[in-house]
C-alpha positions in Angstrom: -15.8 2.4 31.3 -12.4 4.3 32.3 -11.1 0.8 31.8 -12.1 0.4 28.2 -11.1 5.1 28.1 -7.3 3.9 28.9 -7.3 1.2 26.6 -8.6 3.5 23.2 -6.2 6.1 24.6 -3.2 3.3 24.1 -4.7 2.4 20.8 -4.7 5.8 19.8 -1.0 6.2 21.0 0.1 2.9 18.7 -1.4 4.9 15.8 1.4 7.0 16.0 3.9 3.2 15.4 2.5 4.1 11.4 3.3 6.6 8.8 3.9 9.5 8.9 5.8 9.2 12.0 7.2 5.6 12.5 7.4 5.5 16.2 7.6 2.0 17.1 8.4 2.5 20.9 4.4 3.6 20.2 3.6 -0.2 19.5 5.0 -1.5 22.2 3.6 0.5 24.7 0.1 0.0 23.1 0.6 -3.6 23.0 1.6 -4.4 26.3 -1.1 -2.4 27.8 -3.5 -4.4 25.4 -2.2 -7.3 26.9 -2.0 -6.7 30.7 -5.8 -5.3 30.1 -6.9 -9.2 28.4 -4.8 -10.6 32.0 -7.1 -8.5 33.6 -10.2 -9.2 31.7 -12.6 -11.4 34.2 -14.6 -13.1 30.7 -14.1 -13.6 27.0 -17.1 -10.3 26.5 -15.1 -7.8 28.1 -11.9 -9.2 27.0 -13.7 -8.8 23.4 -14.4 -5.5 24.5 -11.0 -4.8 25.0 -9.8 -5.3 22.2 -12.7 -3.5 20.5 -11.6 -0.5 22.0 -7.9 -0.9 21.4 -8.4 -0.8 17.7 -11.3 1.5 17.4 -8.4 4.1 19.0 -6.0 2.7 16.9 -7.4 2.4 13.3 -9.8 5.6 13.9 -6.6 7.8 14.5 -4.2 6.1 11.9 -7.0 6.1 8.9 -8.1 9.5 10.0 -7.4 10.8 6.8 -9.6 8.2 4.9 -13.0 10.5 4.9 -10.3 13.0 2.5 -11.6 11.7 -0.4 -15.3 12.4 0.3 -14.6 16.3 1.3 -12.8 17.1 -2.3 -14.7 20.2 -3.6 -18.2 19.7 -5.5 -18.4 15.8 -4.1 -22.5 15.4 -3.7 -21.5 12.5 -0.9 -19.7 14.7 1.9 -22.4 13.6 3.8 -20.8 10.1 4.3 -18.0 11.5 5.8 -18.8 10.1 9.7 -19.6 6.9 7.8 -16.5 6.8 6.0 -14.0 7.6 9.3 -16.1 5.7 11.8 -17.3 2.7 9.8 -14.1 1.5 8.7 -12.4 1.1 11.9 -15.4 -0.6 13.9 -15.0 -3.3 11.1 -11.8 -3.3 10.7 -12.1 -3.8 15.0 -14.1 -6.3 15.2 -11.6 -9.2 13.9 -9.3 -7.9 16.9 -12.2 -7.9 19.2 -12.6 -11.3 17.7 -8.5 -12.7 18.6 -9.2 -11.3 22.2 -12.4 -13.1 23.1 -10.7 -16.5 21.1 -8.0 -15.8 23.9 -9.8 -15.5 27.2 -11.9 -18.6 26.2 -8.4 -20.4 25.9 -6.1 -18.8 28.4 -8.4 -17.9 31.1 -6.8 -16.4 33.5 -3.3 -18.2 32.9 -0.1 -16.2 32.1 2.7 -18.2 31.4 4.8 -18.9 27.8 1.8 -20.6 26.0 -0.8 -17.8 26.7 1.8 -15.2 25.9 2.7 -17.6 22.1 -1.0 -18.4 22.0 -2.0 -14.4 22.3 0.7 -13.6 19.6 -0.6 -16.5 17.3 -4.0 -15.5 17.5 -3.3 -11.5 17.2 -1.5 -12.1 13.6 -4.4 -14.4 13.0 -6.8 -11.6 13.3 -4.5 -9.7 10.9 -4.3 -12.2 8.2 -8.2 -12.3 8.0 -9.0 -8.7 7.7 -6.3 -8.8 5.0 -8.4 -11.3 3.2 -11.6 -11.7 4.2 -14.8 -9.7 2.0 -11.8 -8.8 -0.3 -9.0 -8.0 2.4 -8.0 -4.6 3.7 -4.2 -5.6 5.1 -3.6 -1.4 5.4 -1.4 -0.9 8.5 -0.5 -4.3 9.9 1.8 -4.0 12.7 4.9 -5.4 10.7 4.7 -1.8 8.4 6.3 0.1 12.0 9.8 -0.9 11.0 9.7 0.9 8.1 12.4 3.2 9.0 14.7 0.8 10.3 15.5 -1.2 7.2 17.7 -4.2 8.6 14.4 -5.4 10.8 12.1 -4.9 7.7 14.2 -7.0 5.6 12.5 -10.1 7.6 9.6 -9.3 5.5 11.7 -10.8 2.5 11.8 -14.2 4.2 8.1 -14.6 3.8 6.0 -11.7 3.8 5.2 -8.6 6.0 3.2 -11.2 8.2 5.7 -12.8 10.0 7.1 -9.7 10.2 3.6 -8.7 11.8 4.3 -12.1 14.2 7.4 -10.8 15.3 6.3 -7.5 16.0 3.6 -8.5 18.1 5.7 -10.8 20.2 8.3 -8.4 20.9 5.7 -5.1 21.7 3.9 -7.8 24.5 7.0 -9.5 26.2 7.4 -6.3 28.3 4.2 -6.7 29.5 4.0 -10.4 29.9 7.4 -10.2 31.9 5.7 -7.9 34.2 2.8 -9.7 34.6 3.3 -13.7 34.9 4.7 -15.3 37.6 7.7 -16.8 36.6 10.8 -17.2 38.6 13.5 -14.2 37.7 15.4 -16.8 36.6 12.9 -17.3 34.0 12.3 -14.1 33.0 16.1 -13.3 32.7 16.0 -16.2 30.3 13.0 -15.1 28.2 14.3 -11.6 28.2 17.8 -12.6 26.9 16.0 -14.1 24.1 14.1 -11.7 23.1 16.9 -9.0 22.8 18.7 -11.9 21.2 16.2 -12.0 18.7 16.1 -8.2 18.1 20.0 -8.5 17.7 19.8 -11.7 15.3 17.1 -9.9 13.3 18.9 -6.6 12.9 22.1 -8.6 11.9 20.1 -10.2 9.2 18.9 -7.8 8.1 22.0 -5.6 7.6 23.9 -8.7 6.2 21.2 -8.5 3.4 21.7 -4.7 2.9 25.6 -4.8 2.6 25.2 -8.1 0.3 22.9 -5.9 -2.0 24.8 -5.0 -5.6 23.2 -1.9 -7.2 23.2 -3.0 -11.0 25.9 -0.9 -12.8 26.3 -0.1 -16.7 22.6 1.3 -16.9 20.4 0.8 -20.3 17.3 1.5 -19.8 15.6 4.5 -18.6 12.4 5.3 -16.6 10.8 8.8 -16.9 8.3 8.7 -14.3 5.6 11.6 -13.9 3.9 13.0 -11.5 1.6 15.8 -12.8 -0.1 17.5 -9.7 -3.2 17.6 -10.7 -6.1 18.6 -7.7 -9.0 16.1 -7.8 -11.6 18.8 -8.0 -9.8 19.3 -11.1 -9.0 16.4 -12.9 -12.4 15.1 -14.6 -13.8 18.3 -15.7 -14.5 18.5 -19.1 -12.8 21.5 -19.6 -9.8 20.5 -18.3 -9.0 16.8 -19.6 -7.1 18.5 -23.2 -5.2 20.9 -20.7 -4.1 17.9 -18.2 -3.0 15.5 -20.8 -1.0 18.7 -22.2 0.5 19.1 -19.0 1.8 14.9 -19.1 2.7 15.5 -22.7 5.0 18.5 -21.6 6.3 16.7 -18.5 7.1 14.0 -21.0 9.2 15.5 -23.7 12.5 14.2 -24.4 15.1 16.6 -23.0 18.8 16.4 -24.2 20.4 17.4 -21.2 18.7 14.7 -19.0 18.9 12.1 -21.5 22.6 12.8 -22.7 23.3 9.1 -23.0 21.0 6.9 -25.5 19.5 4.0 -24.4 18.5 0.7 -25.1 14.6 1.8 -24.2 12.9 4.5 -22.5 9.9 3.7 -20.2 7.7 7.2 -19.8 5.5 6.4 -16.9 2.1 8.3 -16.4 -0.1 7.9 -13.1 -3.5 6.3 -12.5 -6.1 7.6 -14.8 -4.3 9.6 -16.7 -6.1 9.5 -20.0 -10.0 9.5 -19.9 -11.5 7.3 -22.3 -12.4 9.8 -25.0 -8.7 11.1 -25.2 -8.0 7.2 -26.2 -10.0 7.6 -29.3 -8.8 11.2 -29.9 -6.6 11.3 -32.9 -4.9 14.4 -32.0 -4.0 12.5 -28.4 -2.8 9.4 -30.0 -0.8 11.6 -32.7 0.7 13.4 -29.9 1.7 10.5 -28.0 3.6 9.3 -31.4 5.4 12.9 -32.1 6.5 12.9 -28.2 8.0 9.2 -28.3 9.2 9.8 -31.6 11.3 12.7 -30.3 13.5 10.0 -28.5 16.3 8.7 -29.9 15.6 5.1 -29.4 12.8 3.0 -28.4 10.3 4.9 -26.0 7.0 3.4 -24.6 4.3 5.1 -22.5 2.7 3.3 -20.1 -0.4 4.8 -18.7 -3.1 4.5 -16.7 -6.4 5.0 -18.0 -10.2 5.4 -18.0 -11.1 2.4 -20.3 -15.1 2.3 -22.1 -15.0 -1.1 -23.8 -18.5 -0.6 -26.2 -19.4 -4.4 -26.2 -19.1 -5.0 -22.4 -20.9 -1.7 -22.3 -18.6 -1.5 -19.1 -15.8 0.5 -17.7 -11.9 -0.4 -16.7 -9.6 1.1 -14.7 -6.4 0.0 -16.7 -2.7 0.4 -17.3 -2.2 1.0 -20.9 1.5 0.7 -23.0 1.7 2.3 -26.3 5.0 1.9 -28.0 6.6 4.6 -30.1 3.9 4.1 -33.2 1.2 5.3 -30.1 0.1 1.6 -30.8 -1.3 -0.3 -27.7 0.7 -3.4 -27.4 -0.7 -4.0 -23.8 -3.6 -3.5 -21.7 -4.1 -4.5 -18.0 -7.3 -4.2 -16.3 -7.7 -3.6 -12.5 -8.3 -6.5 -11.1 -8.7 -6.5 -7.3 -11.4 -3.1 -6.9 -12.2 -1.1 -3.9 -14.9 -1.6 -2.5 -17.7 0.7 -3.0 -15.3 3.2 -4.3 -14.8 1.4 -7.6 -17.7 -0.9 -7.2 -20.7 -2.1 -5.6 -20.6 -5.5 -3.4 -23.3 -7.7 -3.9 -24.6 -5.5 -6.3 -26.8 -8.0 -7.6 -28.7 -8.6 -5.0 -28.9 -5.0 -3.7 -29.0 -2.6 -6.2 -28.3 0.8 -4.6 -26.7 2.2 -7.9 -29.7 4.4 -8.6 -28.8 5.9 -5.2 -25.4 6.6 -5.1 -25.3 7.6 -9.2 -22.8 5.0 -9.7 -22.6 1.3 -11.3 -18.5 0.5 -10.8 -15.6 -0.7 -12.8 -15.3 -3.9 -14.2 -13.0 -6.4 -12.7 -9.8 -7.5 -14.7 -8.7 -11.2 -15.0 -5.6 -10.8 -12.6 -2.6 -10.2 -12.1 0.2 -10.5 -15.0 3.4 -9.8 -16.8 3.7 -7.3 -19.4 6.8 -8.7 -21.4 8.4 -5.4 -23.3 10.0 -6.0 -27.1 13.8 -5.2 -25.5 12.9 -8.0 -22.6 12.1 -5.9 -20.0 9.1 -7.6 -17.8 7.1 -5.4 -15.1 4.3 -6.3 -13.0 1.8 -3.4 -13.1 -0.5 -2.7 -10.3 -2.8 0.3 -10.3 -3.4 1.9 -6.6 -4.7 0.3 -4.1 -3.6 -3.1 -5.7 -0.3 -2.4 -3.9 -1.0 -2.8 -0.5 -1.6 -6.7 -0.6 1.2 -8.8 0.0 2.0 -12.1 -2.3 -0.7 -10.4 -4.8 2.1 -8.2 -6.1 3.3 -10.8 -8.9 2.0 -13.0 -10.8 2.9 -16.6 -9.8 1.1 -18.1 -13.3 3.7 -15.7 -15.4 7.0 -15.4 -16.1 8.8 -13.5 -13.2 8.8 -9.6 -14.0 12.3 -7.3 -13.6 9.9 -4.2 -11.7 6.7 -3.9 -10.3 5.4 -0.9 -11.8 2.6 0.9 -9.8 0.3 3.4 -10.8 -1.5 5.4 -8.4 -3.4 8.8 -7.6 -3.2 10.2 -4.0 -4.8 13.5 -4.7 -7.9 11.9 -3.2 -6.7 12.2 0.2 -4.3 15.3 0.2 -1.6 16.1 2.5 -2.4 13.4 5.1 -0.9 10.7 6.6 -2.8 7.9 3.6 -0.1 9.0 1.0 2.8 8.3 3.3 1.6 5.1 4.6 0.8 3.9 0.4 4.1 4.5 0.1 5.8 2.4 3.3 3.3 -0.6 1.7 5.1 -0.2 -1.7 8.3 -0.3 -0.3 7.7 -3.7 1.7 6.3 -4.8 -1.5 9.8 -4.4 -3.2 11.4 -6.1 0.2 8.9 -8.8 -0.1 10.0 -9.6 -4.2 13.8 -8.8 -4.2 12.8 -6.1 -7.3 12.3 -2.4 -8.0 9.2 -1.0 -7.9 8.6 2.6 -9.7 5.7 4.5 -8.5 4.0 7.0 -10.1 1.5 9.6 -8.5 -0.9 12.3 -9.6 -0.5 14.1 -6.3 1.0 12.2 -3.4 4.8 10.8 -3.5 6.3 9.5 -6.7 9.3 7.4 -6.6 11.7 4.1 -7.2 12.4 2.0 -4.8 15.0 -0.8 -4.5 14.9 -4.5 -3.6 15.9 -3.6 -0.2 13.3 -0.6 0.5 14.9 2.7 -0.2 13.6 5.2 -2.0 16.7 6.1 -4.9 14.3 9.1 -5.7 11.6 10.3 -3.7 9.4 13.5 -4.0 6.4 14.6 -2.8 6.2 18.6 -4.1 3.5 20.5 -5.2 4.2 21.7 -8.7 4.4 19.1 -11.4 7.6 17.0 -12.0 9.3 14.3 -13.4 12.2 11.9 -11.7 14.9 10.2 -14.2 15.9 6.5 -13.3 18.2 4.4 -15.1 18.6 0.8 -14.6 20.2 -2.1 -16.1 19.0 -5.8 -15.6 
């Protein structure tokens, strides 16, 4: 038992290798001591054990904050709090625990260069599966601690944030396999020479890429991207939907001072959910959606997200919405890749539980797409959660988009590490694609990011504001 104590303790420490802190020494450590433990394991049980308890330390400390959303004020399900913080990391545990058992039934008790490749393989393995299995949840993958040193991250644009993930894992374990095998120094001079090698080559890639990258010049287009502030004990009360869409109208208004220059199009971006459904078949909403891009002195669009009712589905969407300056809709995209259990039910049809929890789910959209704009623009829009999952960020059936637009609301988990790490997703997201990606939140951090993953403005304030990006293509 104080076997399996140490080794949650050095899961817990690699928690700290993710947002907010970044601290990738953190992985290594935990790695390494995951790995010397497997040596040590005597079958493939405890080794499954092992790793078990690695990520149970790991995921429990680093999605901590993932019970936030069921202790907002006047929630009737607080009482799935332990659920919610304990459930998620045993399953999310159980495919390492799976990797570790798949690795004592292969290696044994050998420790040489195919048991320390084999361990690496089968590690990233476990990663890719619980980022796709029963609908994928690919939040924190080892790959996301480079974050903060950009010329490493920009491996992820070769592929993805997995074999960034690959690479990770095999640099965080050579320490300990160098401690532990029994090759010759010779050997192990060799092996570490290539591995700082590969650290070198990496970095040098990586800031190659950087220095290569042009910012566009000779801006046209302009984003106005919102983030109203709203508290989520706040935001669906009946009394306060007029007063909230007042408050995005306001932070919306054309202002001569920002906007000194005109321009070809201006993109007025509004957060997840922003208008409720009856607000969309309000006249005085949709007429004051017209005056406010009216105001501008060219082209203006708002796109939205929004709490859809269609009547004849008798269902409801989680969308992104784009009215142009007549407050016509000239596009709607539906949410198509839902949370589970928070935005619906799995296998509801065969277990009904919505009587018990009071709630029967979104619909599910028909994919991903392009939203093509009337000046050329393109952008991929994703709505929360939808940006965590790599190659899923795009359409590969449309024409390529110019941004990926993401519409989110954090407020559900406060000031807590989940907002932070959204963000580090989104950015390997624009890494991943070579293009911007603007982010609006309700509460959390709204922002554009560049091709190569910095945030050009970032802000994560309390009182409502706005950020001003222009662009060119």
């Amino acid at each position: 038992m104080i076997s399996l104590l140490i080794i949650f303790i050095a899961g817990s420490f690699s928690a700290l290798s993710m947002a907010p802190a970044n601290f990738y020494p953190a992985l290594f450590v935990g790695l390494s001591c995951l790995y010397i433990s497997l040596h040590r394991s005597k079958t493939p049980t405890s080794a499954a054990l092992t790793g078990l308890f690695f990520s149970l330390g790991y995921f429990g400390f680093s999605l901590s904050w993932i019970g936030n959303a069921l202790l907002i004020e006047d929630n009737p399900y607080w009482w799935a709090w332990p659920l919610a913080v304990s459930g998620l990391p045993v399953i999310l545990s159980i495919f390492t625990a799976i990797s570790c058992y798949a690795y004592k039934l292969i290696c044994k008790n050998n420790n040489n260069i195919g048991t320390y490749l084999t361990f690496t393989i089968l590690l990233t393995i476990s990663e890719y599966a619980r980022g796709h299995l029963f609908t994928g949840f690919p939040w924190n993958l080892y790959g996301y601690t480079w974050i903060d040193i950009l010329p490493i991250a920009q491996l992820a644009s070769i592929t993805d944030i997995y074999l960034l993930t690959f690479i990770t894992i095999l640099w965080s374990i050579a320490p300990a396999f160098l401690l532990t095998s029994n090759h010759p120094k010779q050997v192990k001079h060799i092996l570490s020479a290539l591995i700082i090698i590969s650290l070198g080559a990496s970095y040098i890639y990586g800031l190659t890429k950087i220095n290569n990258y042009a910012p566009q010049s000779a801006p046209i287009y302009e984003a106005i991207v919102i983030q109203p502030n709203i508290e989520q004990s706040e935001k669906w009360r009946l009394e306060n939907r007029s007063k909230n869409f007042l408050k995005l109208i306001e932070l919306s208004k054309y202002s001569t001072h920002e906007n000194s220059d005109d321009k070809k199009a201006y993109y007025i971006v509004w957060p997840e959910t922003s208008i409720s459904h009856d607000l969309l078949n309000s006249k005085w909403a949709i007429d004051l959606i017209k005056t406010t891009l009216q105001a501008y002195p060219n082209n203006a669009y708002l796109i939205t997200g929004a709490l859809r009712y269609d009547p004849d589905k008798d269902a409801y969407f989680n969308s992104i919405i784009t009215f142009n300056n007549n407050a016509e809709n000239i596009h709607t995209y539906n949410k198509s890749h839902l949370v589970p259990f928070g935005e619906y039910i799995p296998l509801s049809n065969i277990f009904n539980i919505a009587p018990i929890v009071g709630f029967t789910g979104f619909e599910k959209g028909s994919g991903q797409t392009t939203s093509d704009m009337p000046e050329g623009v393109k952008f991929s829009p994703l709505i929360c959660y939808e940006v965590i999952f790599p190659n899923e960020s795009i359409s590969h059936k449309h024409p390529r988009p110019d941004i990926i637009l993401n519409a989110t609301n954090d407020a559900w988990y406060g000031n807590s590490a989940g907002p932070y790490q959204h963000l580090v997703q989104s950015k390997f997201r624009a890494i991943e694609t070579g293009l911007h990606l603007v982010r609006s939140a309700n509460k959390g951090i709204t922002t554009v990011i560049n091709p190569i993953g910095q945030s050009l403005q970032n802000h994560n304030k309390q009182e409502p504001y706005r950020i001003i990006h222009q662009f060119n293509l």
